[in-house]
mmCIF file as gemmi writes it, N, C-alpha and C atoms, coordinates in Angstrom:
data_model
loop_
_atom_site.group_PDB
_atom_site.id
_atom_site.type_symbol
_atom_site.label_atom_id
_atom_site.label_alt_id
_atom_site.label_comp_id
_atom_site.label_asym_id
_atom_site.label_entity_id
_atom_site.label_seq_id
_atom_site.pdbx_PDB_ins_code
_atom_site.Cartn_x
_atom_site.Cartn_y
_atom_site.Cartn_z
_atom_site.occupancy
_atom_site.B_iso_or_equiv
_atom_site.pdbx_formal_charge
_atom_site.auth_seq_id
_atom_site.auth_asym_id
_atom_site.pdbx_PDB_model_num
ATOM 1 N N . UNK Axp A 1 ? -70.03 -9.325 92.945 1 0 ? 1 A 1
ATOM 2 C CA . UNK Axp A 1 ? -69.726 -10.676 92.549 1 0 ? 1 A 1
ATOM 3 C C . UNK Axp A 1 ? -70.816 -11.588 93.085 1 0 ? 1 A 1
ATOM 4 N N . UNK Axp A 2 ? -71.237 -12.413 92.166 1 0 ? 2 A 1
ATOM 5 C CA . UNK Axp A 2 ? -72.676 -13.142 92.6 1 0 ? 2 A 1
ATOM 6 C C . UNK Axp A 2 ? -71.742 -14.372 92.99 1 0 ? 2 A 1
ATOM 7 N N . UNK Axp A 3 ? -72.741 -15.268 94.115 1 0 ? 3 A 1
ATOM 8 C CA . UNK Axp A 3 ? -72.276 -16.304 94.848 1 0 ? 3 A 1
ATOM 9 C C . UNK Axp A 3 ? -72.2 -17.341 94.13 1 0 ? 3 A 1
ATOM 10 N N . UNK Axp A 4 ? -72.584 -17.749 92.52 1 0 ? 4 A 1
ATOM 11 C CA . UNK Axp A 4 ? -72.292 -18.58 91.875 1 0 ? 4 A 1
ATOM 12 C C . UNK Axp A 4 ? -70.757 -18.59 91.145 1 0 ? 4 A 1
ATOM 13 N N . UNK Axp A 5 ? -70.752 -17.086 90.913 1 0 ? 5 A 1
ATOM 14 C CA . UNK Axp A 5 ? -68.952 -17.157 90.532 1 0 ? 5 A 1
ATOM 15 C C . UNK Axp A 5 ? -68.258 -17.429 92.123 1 0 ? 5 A 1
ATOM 16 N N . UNK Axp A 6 ? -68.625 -17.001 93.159 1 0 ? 6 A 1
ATOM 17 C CA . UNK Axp A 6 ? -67.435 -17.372 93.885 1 0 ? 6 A 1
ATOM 18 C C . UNK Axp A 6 ? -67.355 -18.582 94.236 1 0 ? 6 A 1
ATOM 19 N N . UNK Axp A 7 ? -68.303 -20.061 93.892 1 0 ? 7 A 1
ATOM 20 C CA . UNK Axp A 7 ? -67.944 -20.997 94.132 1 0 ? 7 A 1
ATOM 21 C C . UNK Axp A 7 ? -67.153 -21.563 93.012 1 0 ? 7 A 1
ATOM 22 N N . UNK Axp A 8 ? -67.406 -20.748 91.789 1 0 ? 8 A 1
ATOM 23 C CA . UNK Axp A 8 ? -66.333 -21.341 91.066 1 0 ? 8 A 1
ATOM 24 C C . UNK Axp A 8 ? -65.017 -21.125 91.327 1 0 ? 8 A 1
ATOM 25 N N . UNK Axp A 9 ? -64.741 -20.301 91.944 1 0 ? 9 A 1
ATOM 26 C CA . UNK Axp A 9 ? -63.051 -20.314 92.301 1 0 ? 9 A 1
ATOM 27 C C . UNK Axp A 9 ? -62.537 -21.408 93.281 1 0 ? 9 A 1
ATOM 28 N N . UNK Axp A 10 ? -61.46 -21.59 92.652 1 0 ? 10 A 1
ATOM 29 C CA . UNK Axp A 10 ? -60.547 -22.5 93.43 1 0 ? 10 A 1
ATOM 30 C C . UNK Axp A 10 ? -60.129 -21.546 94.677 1 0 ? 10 A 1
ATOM 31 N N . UNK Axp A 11 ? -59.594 -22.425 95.781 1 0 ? 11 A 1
ATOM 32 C CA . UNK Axp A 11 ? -59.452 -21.881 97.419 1 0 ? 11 A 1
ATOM 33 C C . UNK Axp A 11 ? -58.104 -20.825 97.292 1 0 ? 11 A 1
ATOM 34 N N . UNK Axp A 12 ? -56.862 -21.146 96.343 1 0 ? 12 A 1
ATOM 35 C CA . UNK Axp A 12 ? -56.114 -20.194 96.41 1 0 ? 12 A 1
ATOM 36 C C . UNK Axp A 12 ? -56.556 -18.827 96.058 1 0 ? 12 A 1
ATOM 37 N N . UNK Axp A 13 ? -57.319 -18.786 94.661 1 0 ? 13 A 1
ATOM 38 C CA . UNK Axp A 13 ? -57.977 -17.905 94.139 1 0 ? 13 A 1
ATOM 39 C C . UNK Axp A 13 ? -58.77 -16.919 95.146 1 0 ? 13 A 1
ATOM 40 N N . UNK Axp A 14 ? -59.633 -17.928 95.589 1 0 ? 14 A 1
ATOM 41 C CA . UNK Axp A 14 ? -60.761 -17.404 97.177 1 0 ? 14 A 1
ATOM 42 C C . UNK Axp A 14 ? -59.453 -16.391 97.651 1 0 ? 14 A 1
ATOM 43 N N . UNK Axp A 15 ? -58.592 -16.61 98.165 1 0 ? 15 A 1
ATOM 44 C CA . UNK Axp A 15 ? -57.728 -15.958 99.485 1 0 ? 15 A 1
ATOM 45 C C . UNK Axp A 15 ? -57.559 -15.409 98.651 1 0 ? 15 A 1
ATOM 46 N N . UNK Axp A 16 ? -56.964 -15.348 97.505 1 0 ? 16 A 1
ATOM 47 C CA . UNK Axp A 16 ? -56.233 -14.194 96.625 1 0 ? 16 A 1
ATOM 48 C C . UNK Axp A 16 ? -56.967 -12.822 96.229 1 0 ? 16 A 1
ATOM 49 N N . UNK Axp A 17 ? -58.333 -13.759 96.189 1 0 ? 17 A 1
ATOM 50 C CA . UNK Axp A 17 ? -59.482 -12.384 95.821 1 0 ? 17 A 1
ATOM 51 C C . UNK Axp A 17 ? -59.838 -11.491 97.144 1 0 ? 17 A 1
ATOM 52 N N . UNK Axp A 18 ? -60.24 -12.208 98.657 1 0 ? 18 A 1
ATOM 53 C CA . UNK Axp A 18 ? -60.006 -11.608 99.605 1 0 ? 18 A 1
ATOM 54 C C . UNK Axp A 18 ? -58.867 -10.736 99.887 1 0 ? 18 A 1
ATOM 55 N N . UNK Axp A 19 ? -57.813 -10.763 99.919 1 0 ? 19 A 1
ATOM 56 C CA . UNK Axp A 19 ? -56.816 -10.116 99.808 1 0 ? 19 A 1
ATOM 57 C C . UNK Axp A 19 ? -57.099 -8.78 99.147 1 0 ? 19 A 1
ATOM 58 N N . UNK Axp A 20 ? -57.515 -8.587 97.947 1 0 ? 20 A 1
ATOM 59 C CA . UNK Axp A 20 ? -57.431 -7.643 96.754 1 0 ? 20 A 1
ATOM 60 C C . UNK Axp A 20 ? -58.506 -7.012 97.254 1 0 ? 20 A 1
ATOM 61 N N . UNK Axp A 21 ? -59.756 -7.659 97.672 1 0 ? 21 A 1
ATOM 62 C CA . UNK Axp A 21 ? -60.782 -7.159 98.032 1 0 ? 21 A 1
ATOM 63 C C . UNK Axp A 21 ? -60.78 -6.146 99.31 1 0 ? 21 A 1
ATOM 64 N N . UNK Axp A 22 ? -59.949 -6.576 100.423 1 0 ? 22 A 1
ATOM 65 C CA . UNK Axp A 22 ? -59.794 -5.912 101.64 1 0 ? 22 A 1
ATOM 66 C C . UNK Axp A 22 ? -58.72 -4.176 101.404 1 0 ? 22 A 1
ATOM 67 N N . UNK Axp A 23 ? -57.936 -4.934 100.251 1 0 ? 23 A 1
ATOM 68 C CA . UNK Axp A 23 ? -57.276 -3.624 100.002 1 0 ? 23 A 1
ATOM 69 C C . UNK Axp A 23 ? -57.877 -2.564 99.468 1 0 ? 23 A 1
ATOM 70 N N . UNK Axp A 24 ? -58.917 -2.939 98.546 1 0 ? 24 A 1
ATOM 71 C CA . UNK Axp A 24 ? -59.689 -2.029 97.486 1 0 ? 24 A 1
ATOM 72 C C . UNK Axp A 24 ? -60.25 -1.354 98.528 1 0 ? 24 A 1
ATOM 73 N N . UNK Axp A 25 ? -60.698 -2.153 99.8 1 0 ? 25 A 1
ATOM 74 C CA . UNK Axp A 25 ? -61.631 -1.451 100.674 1 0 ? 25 A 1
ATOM 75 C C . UNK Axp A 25 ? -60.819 -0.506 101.346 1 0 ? 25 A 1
ATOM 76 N N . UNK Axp A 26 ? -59.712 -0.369 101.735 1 0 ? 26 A 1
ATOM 77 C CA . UNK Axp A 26 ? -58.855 0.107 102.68 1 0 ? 26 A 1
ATOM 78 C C . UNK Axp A 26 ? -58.488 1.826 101.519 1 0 ? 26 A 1
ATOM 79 N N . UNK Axp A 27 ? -58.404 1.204 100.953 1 0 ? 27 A 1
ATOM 80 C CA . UNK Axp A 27 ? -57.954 2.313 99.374 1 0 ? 27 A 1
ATOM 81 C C . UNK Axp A 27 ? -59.484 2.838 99.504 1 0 ? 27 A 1
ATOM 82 N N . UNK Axp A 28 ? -60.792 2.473 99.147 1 0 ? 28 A 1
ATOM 83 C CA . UNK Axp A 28 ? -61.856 3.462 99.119 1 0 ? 28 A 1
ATOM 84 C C . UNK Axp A 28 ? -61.987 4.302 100.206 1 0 ? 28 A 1
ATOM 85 N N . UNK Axp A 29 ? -61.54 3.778 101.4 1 0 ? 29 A 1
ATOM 86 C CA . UNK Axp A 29 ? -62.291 4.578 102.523 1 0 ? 29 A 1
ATOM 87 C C . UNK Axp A 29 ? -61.579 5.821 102.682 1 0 ? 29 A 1
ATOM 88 N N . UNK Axp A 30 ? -60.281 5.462 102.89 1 0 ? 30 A 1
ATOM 89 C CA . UNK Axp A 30 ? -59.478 6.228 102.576 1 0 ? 30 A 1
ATOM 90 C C . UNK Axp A 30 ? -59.181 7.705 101.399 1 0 ? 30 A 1
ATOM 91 N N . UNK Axp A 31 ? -59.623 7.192 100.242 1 0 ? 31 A 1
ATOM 92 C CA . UNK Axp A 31 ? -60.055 8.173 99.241 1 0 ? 31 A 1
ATOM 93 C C . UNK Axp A 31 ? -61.772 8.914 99.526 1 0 ? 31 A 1
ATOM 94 N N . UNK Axp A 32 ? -62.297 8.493 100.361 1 0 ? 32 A 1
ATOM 95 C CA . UNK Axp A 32 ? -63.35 8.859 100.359 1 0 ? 32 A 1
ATOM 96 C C . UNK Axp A 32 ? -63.198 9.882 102.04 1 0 ? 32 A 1
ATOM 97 N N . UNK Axp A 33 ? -62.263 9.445 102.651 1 0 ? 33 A 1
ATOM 98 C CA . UNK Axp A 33 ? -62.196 10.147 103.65 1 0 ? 33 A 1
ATOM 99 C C . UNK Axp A 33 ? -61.342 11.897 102.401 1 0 ? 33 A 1
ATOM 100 N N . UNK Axp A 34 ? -60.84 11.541 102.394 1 0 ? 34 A 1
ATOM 101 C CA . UNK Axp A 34 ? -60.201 13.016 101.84 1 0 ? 34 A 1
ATOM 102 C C . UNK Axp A 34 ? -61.211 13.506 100.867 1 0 ? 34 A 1
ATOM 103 N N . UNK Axp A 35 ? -61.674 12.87 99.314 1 0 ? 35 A 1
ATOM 104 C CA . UNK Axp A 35 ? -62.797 13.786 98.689 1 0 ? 35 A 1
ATOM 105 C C . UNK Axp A 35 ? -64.077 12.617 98.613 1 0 ? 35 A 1
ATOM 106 N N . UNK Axp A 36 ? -65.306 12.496 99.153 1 0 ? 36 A 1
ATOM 107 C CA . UNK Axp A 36 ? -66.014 12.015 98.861 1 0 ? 36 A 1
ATOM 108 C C . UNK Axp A 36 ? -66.315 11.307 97.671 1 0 ? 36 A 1
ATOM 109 N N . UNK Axp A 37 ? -66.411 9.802 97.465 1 0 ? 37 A 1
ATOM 110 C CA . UNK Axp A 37 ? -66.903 9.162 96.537 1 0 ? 37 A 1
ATOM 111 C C . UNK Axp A 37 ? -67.747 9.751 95.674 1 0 ? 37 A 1
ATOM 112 N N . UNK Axp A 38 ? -68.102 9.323 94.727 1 0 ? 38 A 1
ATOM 113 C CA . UNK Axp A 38 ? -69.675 9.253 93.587 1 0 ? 38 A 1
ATOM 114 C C . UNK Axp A 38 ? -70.555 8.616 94.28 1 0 ? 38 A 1
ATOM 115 N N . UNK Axp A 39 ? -70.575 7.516 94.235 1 0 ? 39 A 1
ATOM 116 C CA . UNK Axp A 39 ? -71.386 6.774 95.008 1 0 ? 39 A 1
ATOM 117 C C . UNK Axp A 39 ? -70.887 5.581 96.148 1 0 ? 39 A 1
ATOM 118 N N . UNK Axp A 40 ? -70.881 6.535 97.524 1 0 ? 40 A 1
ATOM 119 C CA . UNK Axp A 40 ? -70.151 5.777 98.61 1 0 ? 40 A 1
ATOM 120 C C . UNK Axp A 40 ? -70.919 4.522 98.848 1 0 ? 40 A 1
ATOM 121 N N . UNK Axp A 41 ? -72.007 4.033 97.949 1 0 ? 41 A 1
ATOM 122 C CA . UNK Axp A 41 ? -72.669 2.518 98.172 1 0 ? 41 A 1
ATOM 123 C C . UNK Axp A 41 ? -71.916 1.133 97.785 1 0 ? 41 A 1
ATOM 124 N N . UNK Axp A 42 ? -70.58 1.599 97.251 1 0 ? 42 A 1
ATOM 125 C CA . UNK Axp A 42 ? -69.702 1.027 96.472 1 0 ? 42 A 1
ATOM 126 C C . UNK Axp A 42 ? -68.829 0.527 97.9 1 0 ? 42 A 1
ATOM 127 N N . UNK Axp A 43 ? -68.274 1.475 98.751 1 0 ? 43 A 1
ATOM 128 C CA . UNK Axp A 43 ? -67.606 0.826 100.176 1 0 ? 43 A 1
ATOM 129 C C . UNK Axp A 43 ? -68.876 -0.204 100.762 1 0 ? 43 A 1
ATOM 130 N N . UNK Axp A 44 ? -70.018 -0.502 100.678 1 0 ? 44 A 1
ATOM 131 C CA . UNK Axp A 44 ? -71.271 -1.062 101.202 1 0 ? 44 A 1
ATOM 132 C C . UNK Axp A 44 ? -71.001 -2.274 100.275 1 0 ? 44 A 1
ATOM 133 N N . UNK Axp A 45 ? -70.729 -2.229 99.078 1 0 ? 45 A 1
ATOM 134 C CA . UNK Axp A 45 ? -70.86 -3.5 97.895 1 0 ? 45 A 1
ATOM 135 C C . UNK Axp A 45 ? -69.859 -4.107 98.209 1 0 ? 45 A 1
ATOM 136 N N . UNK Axp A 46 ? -68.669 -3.272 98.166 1 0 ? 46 A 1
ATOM 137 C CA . UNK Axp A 46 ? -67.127 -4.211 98.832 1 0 ? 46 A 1
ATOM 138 C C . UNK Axp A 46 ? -67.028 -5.122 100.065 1 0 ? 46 A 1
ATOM 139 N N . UNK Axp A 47 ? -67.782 -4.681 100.943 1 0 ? 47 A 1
ATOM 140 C CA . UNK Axp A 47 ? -67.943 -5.087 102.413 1 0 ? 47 A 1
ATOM 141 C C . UNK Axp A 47 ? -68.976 -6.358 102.712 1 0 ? 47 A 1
ATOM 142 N N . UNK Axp A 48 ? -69.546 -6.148 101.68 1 0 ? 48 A 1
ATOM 143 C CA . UNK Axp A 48 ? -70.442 -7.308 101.001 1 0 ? 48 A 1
ATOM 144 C C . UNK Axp A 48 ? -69.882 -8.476 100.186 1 0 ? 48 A 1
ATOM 145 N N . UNK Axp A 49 ? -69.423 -8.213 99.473 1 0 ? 49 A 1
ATOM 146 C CA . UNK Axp A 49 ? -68.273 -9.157 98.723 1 0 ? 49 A 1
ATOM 147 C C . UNK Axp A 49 ? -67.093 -9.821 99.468 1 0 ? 49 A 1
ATOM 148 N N . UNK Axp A 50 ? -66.754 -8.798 100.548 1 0 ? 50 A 1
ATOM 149 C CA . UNK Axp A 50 ? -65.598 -10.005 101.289 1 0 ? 50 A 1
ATOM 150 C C . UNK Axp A 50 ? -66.179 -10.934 102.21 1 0 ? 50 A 1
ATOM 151 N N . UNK Axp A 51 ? -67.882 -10.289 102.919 1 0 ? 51 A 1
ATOM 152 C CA . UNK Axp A 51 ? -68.345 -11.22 103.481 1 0 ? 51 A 1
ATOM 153 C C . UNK Axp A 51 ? -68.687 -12.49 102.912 1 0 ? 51 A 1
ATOM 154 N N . UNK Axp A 52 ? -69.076 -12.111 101.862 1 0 ? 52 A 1
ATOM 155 C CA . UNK Axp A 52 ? -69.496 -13.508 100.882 1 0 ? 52 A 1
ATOM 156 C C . UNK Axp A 52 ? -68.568 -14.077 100.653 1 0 ? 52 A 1
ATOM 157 N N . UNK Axp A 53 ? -67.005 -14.075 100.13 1 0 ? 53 A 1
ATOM 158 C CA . UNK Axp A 53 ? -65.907 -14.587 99.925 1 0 ? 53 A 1
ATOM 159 C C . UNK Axp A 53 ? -65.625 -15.38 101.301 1 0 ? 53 A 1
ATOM 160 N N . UNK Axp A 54 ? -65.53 -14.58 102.335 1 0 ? 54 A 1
ATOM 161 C CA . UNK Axp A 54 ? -65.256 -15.152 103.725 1 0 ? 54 A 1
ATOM 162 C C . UNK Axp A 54 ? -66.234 -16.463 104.221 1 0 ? 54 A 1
ATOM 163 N N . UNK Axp A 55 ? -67.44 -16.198 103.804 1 0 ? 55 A 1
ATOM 164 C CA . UNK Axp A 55 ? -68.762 -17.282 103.995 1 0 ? 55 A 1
ATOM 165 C C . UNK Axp A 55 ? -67.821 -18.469 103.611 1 0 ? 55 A 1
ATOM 166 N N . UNK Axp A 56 ? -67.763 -18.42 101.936 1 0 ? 56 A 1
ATOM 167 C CA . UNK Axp A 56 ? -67.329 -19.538 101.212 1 0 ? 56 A 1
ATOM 168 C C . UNK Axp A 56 ? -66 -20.193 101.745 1 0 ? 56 A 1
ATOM 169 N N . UNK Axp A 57 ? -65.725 -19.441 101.632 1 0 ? 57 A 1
ATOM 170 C CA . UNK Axp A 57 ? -64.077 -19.83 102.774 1 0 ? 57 A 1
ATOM 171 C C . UNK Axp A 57 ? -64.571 -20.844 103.689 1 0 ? 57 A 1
ATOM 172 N N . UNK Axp A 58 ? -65.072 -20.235 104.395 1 0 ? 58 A 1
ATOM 173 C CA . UNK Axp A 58 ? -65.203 -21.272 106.347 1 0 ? 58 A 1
ATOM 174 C C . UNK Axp A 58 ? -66.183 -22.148 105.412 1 0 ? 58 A 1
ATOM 175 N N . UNK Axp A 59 ? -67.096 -22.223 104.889 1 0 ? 59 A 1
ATOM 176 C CA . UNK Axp A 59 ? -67.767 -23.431 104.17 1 0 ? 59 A 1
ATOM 177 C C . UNK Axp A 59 ? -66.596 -24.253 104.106 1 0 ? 59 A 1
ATOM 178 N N . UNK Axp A 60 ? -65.954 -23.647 103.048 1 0 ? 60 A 1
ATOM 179 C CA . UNK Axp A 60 ? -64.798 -25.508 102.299 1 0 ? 60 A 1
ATOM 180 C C . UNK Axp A 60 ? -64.389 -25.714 103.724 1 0 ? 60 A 1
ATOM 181 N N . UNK Axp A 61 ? -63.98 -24.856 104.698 1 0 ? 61 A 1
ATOM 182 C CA . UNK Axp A 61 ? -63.004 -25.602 105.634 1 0 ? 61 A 1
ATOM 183 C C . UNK Axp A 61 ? -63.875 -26.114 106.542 1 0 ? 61 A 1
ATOM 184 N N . UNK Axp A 62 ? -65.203 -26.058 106.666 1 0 ? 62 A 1
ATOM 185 C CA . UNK Axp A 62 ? -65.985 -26.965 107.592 1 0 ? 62 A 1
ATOM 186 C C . UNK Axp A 62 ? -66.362 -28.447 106.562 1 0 ? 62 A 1
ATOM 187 N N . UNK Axp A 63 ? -66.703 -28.137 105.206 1 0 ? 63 A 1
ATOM 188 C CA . UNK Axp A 63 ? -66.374 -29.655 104.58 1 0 ? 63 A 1
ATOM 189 C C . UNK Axp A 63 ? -65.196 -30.519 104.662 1 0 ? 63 A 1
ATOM 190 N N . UNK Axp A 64 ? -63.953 -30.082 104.465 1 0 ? 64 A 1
ATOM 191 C CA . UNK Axp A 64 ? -62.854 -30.695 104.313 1 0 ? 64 A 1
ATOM 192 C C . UNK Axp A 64 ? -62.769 -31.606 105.801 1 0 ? 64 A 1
ATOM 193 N N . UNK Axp A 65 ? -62.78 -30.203 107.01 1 0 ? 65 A 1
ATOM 194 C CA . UNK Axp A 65 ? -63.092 -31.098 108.436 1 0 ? 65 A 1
ATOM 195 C C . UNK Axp A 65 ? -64.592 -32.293 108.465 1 0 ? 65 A 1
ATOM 196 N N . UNK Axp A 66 ? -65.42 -31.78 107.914 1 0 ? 66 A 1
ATOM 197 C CA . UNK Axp A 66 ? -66.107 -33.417 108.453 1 0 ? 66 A 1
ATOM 198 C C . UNK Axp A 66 ? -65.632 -34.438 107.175 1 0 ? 66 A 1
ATOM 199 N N . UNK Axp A 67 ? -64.947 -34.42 106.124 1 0 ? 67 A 1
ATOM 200 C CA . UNK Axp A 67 ? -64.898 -35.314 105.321 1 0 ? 67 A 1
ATOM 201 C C . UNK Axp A 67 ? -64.028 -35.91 105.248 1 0 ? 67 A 1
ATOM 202 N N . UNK Axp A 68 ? -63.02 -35.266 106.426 1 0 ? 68 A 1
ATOM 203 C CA . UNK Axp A 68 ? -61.78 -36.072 106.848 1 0 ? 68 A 1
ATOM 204 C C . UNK Axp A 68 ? -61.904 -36.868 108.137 1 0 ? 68 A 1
């Protein structure tokens, strides 16, 4: 997910996608612990994506705090 779609999401959305995202991750590792992935670069892309989701996150909530 490129960082221009995740600013388009609205903040519920944000958490909602984190959410889904942390599970997918919890579900790959897991499947990959019992039969190895195709391409385990995919747990690397996920782990990447919640960081970026998480970035955007603490962004809005450091705007909202100085703009209040």
């Amino acid at each position: 997910m490129k960082t221009s779609e995740i600013r388009e999401l609205s903040t519920p959305d944000l958490i909602e996608r984190i959410d889904t995202e942390r599970t997918m991750l919890v579900r790959m590792k897991l499947n990959h612990a019992i039969t190895p992935l195709d391409n385990p670069q995919k747990i690397r892309q996920v782990k990447l994506t919640i960081a970026r989701l998480l970035t955007e996150l603490r962004h809005r909530e450091l705007n909202e705090k100085s703009n209040s």
